[in-house]
N, C-alpha and C positions, 0 to 999 in steps of 0.2 A: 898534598897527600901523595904516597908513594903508591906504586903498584905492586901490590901483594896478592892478587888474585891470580891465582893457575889456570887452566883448563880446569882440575879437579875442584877448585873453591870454587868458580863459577857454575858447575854443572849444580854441585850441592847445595848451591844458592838460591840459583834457580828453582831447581827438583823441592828441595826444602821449602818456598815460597809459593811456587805453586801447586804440588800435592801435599798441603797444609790439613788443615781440621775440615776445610771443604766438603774434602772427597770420605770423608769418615761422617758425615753432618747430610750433606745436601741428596744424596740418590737416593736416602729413604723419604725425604718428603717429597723431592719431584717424584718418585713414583706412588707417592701418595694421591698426586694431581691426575698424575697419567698413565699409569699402572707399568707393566713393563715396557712397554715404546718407552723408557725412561734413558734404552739407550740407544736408541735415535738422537733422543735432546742430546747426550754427550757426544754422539758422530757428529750432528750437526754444528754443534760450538767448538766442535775441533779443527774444522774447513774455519772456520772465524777465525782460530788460535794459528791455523798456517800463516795468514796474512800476516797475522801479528809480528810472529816468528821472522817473515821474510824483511818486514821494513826495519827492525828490531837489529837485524844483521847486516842492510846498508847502512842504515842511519848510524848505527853505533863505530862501523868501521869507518868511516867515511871523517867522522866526527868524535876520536876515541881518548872525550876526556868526560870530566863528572857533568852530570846531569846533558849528558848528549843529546838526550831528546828534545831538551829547552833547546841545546844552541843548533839544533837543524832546523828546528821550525823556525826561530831567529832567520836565520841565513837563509833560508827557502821559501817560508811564508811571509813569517810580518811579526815583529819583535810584541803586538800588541797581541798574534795569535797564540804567540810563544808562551805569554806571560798566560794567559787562558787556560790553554792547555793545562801549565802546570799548578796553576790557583784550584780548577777539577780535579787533578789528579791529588793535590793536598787530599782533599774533601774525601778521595777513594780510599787515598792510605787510610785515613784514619778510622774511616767505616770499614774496612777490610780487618783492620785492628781488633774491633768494638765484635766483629763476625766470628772472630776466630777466638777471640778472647773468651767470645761467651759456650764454644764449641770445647775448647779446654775446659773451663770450670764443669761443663756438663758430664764431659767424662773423669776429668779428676775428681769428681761426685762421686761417681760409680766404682772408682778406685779407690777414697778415702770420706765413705760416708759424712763423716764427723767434720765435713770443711763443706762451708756451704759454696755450693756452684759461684755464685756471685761474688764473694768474697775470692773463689781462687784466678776469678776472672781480671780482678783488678790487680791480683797481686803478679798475673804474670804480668801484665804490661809495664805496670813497676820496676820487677825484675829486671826484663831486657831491657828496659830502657835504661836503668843503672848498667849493665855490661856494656853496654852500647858505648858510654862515657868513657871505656878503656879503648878503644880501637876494633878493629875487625878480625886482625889475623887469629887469635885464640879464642874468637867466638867461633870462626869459619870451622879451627880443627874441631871444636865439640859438636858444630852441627854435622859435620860430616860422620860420625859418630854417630849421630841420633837419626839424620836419614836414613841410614845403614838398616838401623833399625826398625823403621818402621815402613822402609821397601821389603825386608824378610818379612814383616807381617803379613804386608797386602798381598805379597807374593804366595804368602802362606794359604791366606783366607780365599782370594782369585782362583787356586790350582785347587786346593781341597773341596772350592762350592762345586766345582766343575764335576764332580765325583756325588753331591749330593742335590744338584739340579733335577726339579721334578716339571714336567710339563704343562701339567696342571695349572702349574704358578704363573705360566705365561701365558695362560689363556684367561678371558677374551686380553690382544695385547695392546691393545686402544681401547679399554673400555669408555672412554670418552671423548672417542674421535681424534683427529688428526689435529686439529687449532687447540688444547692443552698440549700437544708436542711440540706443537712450532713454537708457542708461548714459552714453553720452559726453554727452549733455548739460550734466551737471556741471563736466567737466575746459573744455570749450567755453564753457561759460558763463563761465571765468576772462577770456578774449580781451573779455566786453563790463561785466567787475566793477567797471569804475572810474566809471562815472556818478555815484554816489553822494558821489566825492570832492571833489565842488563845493561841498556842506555843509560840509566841512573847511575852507573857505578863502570861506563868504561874507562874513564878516567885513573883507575885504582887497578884495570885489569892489564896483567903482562901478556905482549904481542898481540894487542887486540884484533887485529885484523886476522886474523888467525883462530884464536882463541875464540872469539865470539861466535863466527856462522857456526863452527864447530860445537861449540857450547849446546848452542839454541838448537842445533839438530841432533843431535844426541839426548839432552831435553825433552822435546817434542816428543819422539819416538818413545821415551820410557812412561813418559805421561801418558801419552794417548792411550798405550798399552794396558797400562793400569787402569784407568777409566772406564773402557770399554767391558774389560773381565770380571774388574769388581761390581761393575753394575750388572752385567748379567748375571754373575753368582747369586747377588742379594736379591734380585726378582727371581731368579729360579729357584732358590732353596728359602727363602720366606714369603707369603703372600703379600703381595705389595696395601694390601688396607691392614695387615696388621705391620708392616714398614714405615706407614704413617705418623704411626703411633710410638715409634721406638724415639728417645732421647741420643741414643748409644745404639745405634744402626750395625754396626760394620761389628761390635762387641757380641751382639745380638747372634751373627753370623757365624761368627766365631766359636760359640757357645752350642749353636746347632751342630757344626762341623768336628770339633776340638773338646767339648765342652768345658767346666770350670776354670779349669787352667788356659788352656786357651784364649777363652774369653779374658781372662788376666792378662795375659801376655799382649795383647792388640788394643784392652786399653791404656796400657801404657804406652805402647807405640802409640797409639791416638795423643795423647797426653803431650808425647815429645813430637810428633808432626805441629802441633798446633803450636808452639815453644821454637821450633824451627819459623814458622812463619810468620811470628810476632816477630821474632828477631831481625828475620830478612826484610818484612815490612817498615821495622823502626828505621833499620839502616839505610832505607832504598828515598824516605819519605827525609830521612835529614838530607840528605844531598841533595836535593829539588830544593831543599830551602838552601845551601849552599849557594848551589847556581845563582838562584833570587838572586840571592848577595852580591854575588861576583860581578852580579850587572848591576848593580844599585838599584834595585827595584826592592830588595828587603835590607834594612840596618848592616852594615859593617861588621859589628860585632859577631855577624853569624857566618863570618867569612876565617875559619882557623889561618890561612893565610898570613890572614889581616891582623890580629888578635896573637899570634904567635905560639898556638895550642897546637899539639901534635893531631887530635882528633876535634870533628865538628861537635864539642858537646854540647852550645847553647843549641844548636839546633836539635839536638837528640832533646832535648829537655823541654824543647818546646812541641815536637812531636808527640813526647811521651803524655804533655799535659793534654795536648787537646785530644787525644786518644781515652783517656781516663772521661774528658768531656762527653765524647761521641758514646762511649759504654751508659753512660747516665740515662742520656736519650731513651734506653732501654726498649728499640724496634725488634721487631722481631730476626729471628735468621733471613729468611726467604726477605723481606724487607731490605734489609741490609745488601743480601746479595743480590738485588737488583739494582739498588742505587749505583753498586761500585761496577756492576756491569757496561750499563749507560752511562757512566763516568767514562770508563775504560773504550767503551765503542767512541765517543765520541775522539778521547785522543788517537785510539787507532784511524780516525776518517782522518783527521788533519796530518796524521803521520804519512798517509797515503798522499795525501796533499803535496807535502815536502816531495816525497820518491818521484813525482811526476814535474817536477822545478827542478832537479837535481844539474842535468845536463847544461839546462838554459841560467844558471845560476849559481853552481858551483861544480863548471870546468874540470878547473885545472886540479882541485882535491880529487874529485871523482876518478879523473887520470893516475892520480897519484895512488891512490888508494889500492890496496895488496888484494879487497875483494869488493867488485864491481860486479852486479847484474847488470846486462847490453842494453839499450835503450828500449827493444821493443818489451823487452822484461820488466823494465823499470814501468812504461806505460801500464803492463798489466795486473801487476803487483798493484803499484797506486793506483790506479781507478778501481781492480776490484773491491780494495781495503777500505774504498769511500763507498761505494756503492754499497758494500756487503752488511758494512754498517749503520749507512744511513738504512738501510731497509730494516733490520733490526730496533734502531732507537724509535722509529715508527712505531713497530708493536707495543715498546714500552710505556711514551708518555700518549700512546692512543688509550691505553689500558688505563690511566689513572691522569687527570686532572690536576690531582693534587699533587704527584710529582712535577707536573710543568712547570705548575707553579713555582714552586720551589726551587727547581734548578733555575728558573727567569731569575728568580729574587738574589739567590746566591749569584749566578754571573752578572747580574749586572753592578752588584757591590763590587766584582772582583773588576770591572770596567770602569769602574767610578773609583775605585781604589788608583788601577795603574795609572787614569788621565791625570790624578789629585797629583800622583808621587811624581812623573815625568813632567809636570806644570813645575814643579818642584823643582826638579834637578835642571831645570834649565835657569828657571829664577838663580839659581844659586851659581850656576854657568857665568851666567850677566854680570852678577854683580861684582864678579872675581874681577 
C-alpha cells in the first residue's frame, strides 16, 4: 500500500472518526444520567484521550507502517499480547460500527421520515464498505468535505447555545451526585476513542514522523474544543430530563437556537459525521486484519500484498460483514459505547505497556526516530496510560457481571484461537 495520507487526510480522518454520530447521540443521554456535570464526564475522558494521543504518537512514529499498533506491542510486549490487543480491538471496531450505524438511521429518520432508521442503518454500512473496496484516497477528498460540514455545524450550534444558555438548566448540576459522573466517564470517553487509529494506517501516511504527533495535536485540540461547548450548550439551553428523552439531541438544539431550518441543516451534518465515521472505522478495522496477515496469524489471502490487489478488499468485506453481524445484536447506544470503551481502555494499558519497554527494547529505532519523548517521559506517559486505565476498566466490569463474562469468553477464544494457529505454523515449519 502506498502513502497517500497528508497532514490534511489524517487530521480529517481522525477529526471524521472521532467526532462521529457520538457527539451528536451520546451528551443527551449521559446527561440524562447525570444532569449537567455531563461535562465533567467529557473533561474527565479527555485527560484519558491525552494519554491516548501521546502513546498514539510514539508508537506510530517509532513504527510508521500499517497496523503499528500490532507491531509495537509485537516488539515491546509479546507477540501473543499483540495478537489480543488486536482480536479486542476487532470486536470495538465492529461495535463502534453497529453505534454509529444506528446514530445515522436515527437522524436520517428525522431527515427522511419515509426510510426507516434501521433499514438506513444497514444500508450505510453497506455503503462504505462497498467504497472502501476502491481505495482510500477519494473517500479521504469527500470526507474532508463532509467534516467541513459538519465542524460549521457544531460550530454553529456551540457559539449560538452560548447566546441562549439559561441557568436554570444547570441547576441542581449533580442531581445525582458525584459516582453517575465518574461512571459516565467510560460511555464518554467512547466520543474521543479513535485517536489511537492513526497507528492503524501509519503505514499509508506520508512523513510520519512528522505528520503524526502533528496530526494527533491539532486533533485533540479541535475535539476537545467541540466537546466541551457543545455539551454545555445542550445542558444550558435544553433541560437535561427532557435531553434524555430526545433521539436527535444536537437537532433538538438547533431548532431551539436556529429553528426549522436550522434544525435541517445539523441533521444533515449529523447524517454525514456519522458516514464519515463508518467510513474511517471500516478503513482503520481492515488494516488490523491486514497486519493479522502479514504475520500469519489470519489467511494470506487478506494480505493485498500477497493476493496482488491494489486495495485490502477481502478484508474490507469481512469487516463489512461482521459489522452488519454486530448491528443485529441490536444493544442499545450506551451498551454499545461502553463495550468499545473498555475495549479501547484496555488497548490503551497495554500501549502504555509498549512506551515503557521502548528504551530497553527497541534502542537503536527509538534513536532513529525524527520524534522521541526522553525516558523520563516515556515512564510517565506509560505508566499513567496503564494506570489511568486500569482504574477506569475497574468501574466498568465492577458495574456489570455480565460484561466480565463475556469479555472472559471472547478472550479466551481469541487465546485458544492464536495457541491453535501458532501450534499450526510451526507443524507446518517441521515438516518443510
Amino acid at each position: 500500500m502506498t502513502r497517500e495520507f497528508g497532514l490534511i487526510g489524517v487530521i480529517v480522518t481522525v477529526v471524521g472518526y472521532v467526532i462521529g454520530a457520538s457527539i451528536f447521540i451520546l451528551p443527551g443521554q449521559l446527561a440524562g444520567s447525570v444532569g449537567p456535570a455531563v461535562i465533567i464526564s467529557y473533561s474527565l475522558a479527555a485527560v484519558i484521550a491525552l494519554f491516548a494521543c501521546i502513546s498514539a504518537a510514539q508508537l506510530g512514529s517509532l513504527y510508521p507502517r500499517t497496523g503499528a499498533g500490532y507491531v509495537a506491542i509485537t516488539n515491546l510486549v509479546s507477540p501473543l499480547g499483540a495478537f489480543i490487543t488486536i482480536w479486542l480491538m476487532l470486536a470495538a471496531y465492529v461495535f463502534a460500527i453497529a453505534l454509529i450505524a444506528n446514530g445515522f438511521g436515527e437522524y436520517f429518520n428525522v431527515l427522511i421520515p419515509v426510510v426507516d432508521a434501521k433499514v438506513a442503518a444497514y444500508g450505510v454500512v453497506l455503503l462504505f464498505g462497498a467504497l472502501n473496496l476502491g481505495g482510500a484516497a477519494n473517500l479521504v477528498r469527500v470526507q474532508s468535505l463532509i467534516v467541513l460540514l459538519f465542524m460549521i455545524a457544531l460550530v454553529a450550534v456551540s457559539v449560538g447555545g452560548l447566546f441562549t444558555v439559561e441557568s436554570a438548566n444547570l441547576e441542581p448540576f449533580m442531581p445525582a451526585g458525584i459516582n453517575p459522573v465518574v461512571l459516565a466517564v467510560v460511555p464518554a470517553f467512547f466520543s474521543y476513542g479513535g485517536f489511537m487509529v492513526v497507528m492503524e494506517m501509519a503505514g499509508e501516511i506520508k512523513n510520519p514522523a512528522r505528520t503524526i504527533p502533528l496530526a494527533l495535536g491539532i486533533s485533540f485540540i479541535v475535539v476537545l474544543i467541540t466537546y466541551i461547548a457543545l455539551s454545555f450548550a445542550l445542558v444550558g439551553t435544553i433541560n437535561w430530563q427532557e435531553l434524555a428523552s430526545q433521539s436527535a439531541p444536537v437537532s433538538r438544539l438547533a431548532e431551539a437556537i436556529y429553528g426549522s431550518a436550522g434544525a435541517t441543516f445539523i441533521t444533515i451534518a449529523a447524517v454525514g459525521a456519522a458516514a464519515t465515521s463508518v467510513n474511517a472505522l471500516v478503513l482503520v478495522a481492515s488494516r488490523d486484519v491486514v497486519a493479522l496477515s502479514e504475520s500469519g496469524l489470519f489467511s494470506a489471502r487478506f494480505n493485498p500484498e500477497v493476493t496482488g490487489q491494489a486495495h485490502p478488499s477481502a478484508a474490507v468485506l469481512v469487516i463489512t460483514a461482521l459489522s452488519v453481524a454486530s448491528l443485529m445484536l441490536g444493544q442499545t447506544v450506551m451498551e454499545y459505547a461502553v463495550w468499545v470503551s473498555a475495549i479501547t481502555l484496555i488497548y490503551q494499558a497495554i500501549a502504555g505497556v509498549a512506551l515503557l519497554f521502548i528504551t530497553s527494547k527497541a534502542q537503536e529505532a527509538y534513536e532513529q526516530s525524527k520524534f522521541k519523548l526522553s525516558g523520563g517521559w516515556l515512564t510517565f506517559w506509560g505508566a499513567g496510560s496503564v494506570l489511568i486505565s486500569l482504574a477506569f476498566l475497574y468501574l466498568v466490569f465492577q458495574d456489570s457481571q455480565g460484561r466480565t463474562l463475556g469479555a472472559l469468553v471472547y478472550l479466551a477464544i481469541g487465546v485458544l484461537y492464536y495457541v491453535l494457529r501458532t501450534r499450526s505454523k510451526s507443524a507446518q515449519a517441521n515438516t518443510q
